[in-house]
C-alpha positions in Angstrom: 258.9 54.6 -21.1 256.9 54.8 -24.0 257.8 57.2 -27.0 255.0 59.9 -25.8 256.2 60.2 -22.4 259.9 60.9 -23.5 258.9 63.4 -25.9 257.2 65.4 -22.9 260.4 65.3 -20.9 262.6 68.8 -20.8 260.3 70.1 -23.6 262.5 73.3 -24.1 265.2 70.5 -25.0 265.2 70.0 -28.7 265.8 65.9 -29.7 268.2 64.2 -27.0 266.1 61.9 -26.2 268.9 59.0 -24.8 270.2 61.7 -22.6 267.0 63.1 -21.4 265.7 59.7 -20.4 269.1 59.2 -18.3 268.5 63.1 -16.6 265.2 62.0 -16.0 265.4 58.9 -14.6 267.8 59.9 -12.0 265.9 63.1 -11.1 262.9 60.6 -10.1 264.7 58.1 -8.1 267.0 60.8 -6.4 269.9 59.8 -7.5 271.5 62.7 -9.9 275.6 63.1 -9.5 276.4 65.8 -7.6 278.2 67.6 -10.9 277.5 66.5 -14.3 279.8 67.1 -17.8 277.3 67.4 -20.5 279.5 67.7 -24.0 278.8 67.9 -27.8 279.2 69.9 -30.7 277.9 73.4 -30.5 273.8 74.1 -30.8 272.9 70.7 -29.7 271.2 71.2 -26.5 274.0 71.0 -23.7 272.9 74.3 -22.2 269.1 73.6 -22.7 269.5 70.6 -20.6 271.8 72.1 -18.1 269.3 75.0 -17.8 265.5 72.4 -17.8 267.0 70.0 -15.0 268.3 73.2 -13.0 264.2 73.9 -13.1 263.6 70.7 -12.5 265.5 70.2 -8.8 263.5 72.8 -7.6 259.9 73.2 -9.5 257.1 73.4 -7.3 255.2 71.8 -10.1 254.0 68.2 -10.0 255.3 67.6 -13.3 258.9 68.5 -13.3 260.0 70.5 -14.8 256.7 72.5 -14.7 258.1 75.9 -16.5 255.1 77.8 -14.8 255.4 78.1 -11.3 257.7 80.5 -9.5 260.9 79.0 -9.3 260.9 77.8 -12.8 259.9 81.2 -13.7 262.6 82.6 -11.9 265.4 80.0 -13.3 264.0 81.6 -16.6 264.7 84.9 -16.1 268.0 84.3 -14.3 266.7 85.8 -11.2 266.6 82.7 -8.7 268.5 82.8 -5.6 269.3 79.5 -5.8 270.6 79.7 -9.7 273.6 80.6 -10.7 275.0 80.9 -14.5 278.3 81.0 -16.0 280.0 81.7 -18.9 283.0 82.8 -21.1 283.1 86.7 -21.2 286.1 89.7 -21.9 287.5 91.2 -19.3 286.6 94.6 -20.1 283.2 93.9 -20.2 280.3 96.0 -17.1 278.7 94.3 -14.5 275.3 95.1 -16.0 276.2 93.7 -19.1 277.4 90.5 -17.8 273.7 90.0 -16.2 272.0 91.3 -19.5 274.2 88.8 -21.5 273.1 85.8 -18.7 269.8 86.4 -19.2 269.3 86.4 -22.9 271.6 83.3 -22.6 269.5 81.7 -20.1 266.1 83.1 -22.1 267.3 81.1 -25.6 270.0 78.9 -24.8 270.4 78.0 -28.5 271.2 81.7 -29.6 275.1 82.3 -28.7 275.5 86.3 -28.8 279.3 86.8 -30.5 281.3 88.6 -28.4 284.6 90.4 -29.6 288.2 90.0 -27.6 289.5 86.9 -25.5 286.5 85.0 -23.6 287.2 83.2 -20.5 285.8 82.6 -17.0 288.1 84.5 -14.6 289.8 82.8 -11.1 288.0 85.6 -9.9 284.0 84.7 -11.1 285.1 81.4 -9.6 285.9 82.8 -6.3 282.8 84.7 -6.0 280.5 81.4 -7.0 282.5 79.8 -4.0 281.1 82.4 -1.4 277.5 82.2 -3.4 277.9 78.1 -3.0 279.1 78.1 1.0 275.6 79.1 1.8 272.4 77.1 2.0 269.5 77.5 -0.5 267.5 80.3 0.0 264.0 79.1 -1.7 265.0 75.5 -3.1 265.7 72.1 -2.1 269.5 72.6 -4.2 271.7 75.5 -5.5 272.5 75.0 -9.2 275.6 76.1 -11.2 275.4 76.1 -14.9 279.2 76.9 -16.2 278.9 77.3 -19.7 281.9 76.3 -22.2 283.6 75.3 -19.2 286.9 74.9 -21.1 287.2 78.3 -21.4 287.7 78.4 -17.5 291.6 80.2 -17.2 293.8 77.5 -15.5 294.0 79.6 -11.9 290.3 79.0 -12.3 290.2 75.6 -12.7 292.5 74.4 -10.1 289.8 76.7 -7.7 287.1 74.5 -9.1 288.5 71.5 -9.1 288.5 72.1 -5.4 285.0 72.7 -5.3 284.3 69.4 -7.1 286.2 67.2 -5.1 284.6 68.3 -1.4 280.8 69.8 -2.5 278.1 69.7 0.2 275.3 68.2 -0.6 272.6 71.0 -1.6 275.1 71.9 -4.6 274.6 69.9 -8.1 277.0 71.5 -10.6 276.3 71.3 -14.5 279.5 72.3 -16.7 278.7 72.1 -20.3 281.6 71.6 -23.3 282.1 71.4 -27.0 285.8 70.2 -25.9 285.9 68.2 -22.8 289.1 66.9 -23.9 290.7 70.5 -23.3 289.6 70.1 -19.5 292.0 68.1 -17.3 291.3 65.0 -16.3 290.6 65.4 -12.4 287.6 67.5 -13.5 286.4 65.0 -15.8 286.9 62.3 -13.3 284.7 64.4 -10.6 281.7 64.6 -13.2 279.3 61.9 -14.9 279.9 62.0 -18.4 277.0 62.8 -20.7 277.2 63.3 -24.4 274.8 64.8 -26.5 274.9 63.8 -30.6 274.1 65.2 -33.7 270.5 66.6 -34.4 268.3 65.1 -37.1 267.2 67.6 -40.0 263.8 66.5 -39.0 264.3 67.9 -35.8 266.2 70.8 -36.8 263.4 71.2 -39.3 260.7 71.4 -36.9 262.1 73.6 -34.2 262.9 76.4 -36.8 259.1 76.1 -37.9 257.1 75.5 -35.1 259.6 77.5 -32.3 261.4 80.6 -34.4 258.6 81.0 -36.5 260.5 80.1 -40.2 258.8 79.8 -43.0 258.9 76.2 -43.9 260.7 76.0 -46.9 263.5 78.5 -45.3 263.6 76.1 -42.4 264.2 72.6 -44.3 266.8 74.5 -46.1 268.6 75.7 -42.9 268.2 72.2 -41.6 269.9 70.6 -44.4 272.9 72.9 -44.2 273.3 72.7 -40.0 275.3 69.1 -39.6 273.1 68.8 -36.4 273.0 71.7 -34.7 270.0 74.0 -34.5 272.5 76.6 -32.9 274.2 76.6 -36.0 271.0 76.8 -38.2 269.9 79.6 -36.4 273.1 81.9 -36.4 272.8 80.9 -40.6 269.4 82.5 -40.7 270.9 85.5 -38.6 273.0 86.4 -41.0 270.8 86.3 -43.6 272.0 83.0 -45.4 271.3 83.5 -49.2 272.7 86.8 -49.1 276.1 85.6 -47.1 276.5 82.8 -50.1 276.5 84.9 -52.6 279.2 87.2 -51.3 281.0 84.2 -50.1 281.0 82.4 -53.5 281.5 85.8 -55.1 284.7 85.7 -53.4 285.7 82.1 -54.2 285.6 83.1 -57.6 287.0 85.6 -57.2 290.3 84.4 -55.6 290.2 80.8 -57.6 290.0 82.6 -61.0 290.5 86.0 -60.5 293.5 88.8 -59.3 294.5 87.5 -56.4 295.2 91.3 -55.3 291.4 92.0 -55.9 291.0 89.8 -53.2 292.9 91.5 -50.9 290.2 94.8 -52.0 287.2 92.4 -51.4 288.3 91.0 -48.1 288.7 94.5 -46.9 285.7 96.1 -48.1 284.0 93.6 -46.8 285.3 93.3 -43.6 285.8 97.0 -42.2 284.6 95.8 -38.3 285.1 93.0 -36.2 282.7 90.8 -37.9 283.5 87.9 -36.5 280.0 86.1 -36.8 280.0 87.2 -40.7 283.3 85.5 -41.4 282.4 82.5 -39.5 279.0 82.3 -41.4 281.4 82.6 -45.0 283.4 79.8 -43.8 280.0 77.9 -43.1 279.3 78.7 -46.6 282.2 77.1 -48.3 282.1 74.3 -45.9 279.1 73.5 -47.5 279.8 74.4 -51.1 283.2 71.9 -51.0 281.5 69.0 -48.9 278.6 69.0 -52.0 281.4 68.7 -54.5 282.9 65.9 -52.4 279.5 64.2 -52.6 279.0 65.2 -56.4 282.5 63.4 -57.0 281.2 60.2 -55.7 277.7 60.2 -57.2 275.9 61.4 -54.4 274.3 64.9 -55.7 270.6 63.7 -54.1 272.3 64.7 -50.4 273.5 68.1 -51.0 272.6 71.2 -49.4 272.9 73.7 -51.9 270.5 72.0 -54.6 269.5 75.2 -55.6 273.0 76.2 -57.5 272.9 72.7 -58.7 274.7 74.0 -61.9 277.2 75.7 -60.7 278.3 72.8 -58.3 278.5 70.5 -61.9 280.8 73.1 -63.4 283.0 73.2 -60.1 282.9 69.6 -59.7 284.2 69.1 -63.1 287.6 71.4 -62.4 289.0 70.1 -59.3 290.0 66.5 -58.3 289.1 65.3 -55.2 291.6 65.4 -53.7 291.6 69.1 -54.3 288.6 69.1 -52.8 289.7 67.3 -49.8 292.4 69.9 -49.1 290.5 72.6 -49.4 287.9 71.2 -47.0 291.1 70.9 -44.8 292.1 74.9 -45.6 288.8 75.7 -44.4 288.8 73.7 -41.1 291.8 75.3 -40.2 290.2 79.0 -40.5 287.1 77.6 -38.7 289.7 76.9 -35.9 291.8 80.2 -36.0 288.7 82.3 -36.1 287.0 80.5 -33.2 290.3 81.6 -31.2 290.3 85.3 -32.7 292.9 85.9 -34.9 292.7 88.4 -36.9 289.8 88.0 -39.3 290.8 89.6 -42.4 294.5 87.8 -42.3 292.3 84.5 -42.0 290.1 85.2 -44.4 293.2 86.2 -47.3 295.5 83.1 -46.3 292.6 80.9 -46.3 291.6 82.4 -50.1 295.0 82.4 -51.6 295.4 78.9 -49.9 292.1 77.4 -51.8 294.0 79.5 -54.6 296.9 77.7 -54.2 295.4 73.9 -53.9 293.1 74.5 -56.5 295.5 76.1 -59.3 298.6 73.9 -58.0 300.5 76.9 -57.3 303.1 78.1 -55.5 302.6 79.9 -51.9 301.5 83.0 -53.8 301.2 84.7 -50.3 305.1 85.1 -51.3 304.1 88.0 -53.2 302.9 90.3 -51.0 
């Protein structure tokens, strides 16, 4: 298959071209797995994927998939019979909204809508895809289930699945989708083909900003360079309005490096008076960055970084800590990436992780002691 022609496969699939050719080359011989495990870090494409070759099993089209006729159309809008997606939601959450939710989702798989409280897919969502499954395509040749973040699946939920893997008729192709497949057990690995999706280029990240979500170009190579591969994470960067989001969050690193570590405590909660949870995830994007472009400073490699523009002020910060301070901070921040992504409490996040790059930084004590 020449270059072109792998281009033109799943076009609303950014990149992935390894795993596209795979999808693809199954989908024309008829031989696709019955369930699939596509996994990779976050904004890469899994759901894309999940969602073109769901279009694909059943486009009318003689180029599949088509994204035209009726039942691609329908996969689109979330309104095929013989469609069905999945993911992580609260409990509390109305019926409605879980369809309203599905749809955007299914509209701009790449765009993750934050959702406050504990997500999960209930034993009971599972149950009800069982009774949709039991029956017989409606329109198609196959029924397709997309489950989304499929690790998030409570464990009554996955046992119930597991079951469905292990005996499905033959109409059914499932497609789970993970950042984590290492959090699902190993009996549901083993009933799926393994695909992995990798990193995205800046290139490609680059162009799909421009020519898809309409960013101006030099807004877009900026955002590319400061993604590490995924255009999901680009995109929630230029959500929250990146240039103003680093300067709060560096006004706060100076803050708590330098400053009153009690005027931190002031900052944080001024600055955090909601569940903001997509705002404090996008300030520990920011420092991610700021620390892994002193780490490359420190070893003569300034031509890579990704915030060129405060080229500067990176010098002067490079010059004050070692790097192995760097390197622990880099681990401090890591570690509120992790606790936020399994909602803790934000604004105690946000003031351990502070006084901790404090702490590392200064070499001092645990001056969370104080308070």
């Amino acid at each position: 298959m020449v270059k072109e022609e792998v281009e033109e496969l799943f076009p609303q699939v950014i990149g992935q071209k390894k795993a596209k050719r795979l999808i693809w080359r199954a989908l024309q011989r008829g031989r696709l797995a019955h369930s699939y495990l596509f996994y990779g870090r976050w904004g890469v494409g899994k759901d894309a994927l999940a969602l073109e070759l769901a279009k694909a099993v059943n486009c009318q089209g003689e180029k599949r998939p088509c994204g035209t006729c009726q039942s691609c159309n329908w996969v689109t809008r979330n309104s095929h019979p013989d469609f069905l997606f999945l993911q992580p939601l609260p409990k509390s959450l109305a019926l409605e909204e879980v369809g309203r939710l599905a749809q955007r989702r299914v509209q701009n798989p790449y765009i993750q809508e934050e959702l406050e409280g504990s997500l999960s897919i209930s034993i009971d969502v599972i149950r009800e895809m069982e009774k949709w499954a039991a029956q017989r395509p409606f329109m198609g040749k196959r029924r397709v289930v997309i489950v989304s973040h499929c690790d998030r699946l409570t464990t009554p939920a996955t046992n119930a699945l597991l079951k469905s893997l292990e005996e499905p008729p033959p109409y059914l192709l499932y497609l789970l989708t993970t950042i984590h497949p290492q959090a699902l057990p190993l009996t549901i690995r083993s009933r799926c083909q393994l695909l992995r999706l990798g990193k995205l280029s800046p290139l490609e990240i680059d162009l799909a900003l421009r020519e898809r979500f309409s960013l101006p170009p030099p807004q877009a190579k900026f955002l590319s360079k400061l993604a590490q591969g995924s255009l999901g994470r680009a995109l929630r960067l230029h959500q929250e309005g990146w240039q103003r989001l680093r300067r709060e969050a560096l006004s706060l690193l100076e803050e708590a490096l330098w400053g009153e570590p009690l005027r931190v405590m002031g900052s944080i909660e001024d600055g955090f008076r909601g569940r903001e949870r997509m705002k404090a995830k996008g300030v520990i994007e920011v420092l991610l960055s700021w620390y892994r472009d002193l780490l490359l400073l420190s070893q003569g490699m300034g031509e890579f970084v990704s915030n060129g523009d405060r080229m500067e002020r990176l010098r002067v910060e490079s010059e004050r800590v070692s790097l192995a301070k760097i390197e622990g901070s880099l681990a401090k921040l890591r570690e509120a990436q992790t606790a936020i992504g399994l909602n803790a409490n934000l604004k105690l996040v946000l003031l351990v992780t502070f006084l901790g790059l404090r702490r590392i930084v200064r070499d001092e004590g645990d001056i969370s002691d104080r308070f």
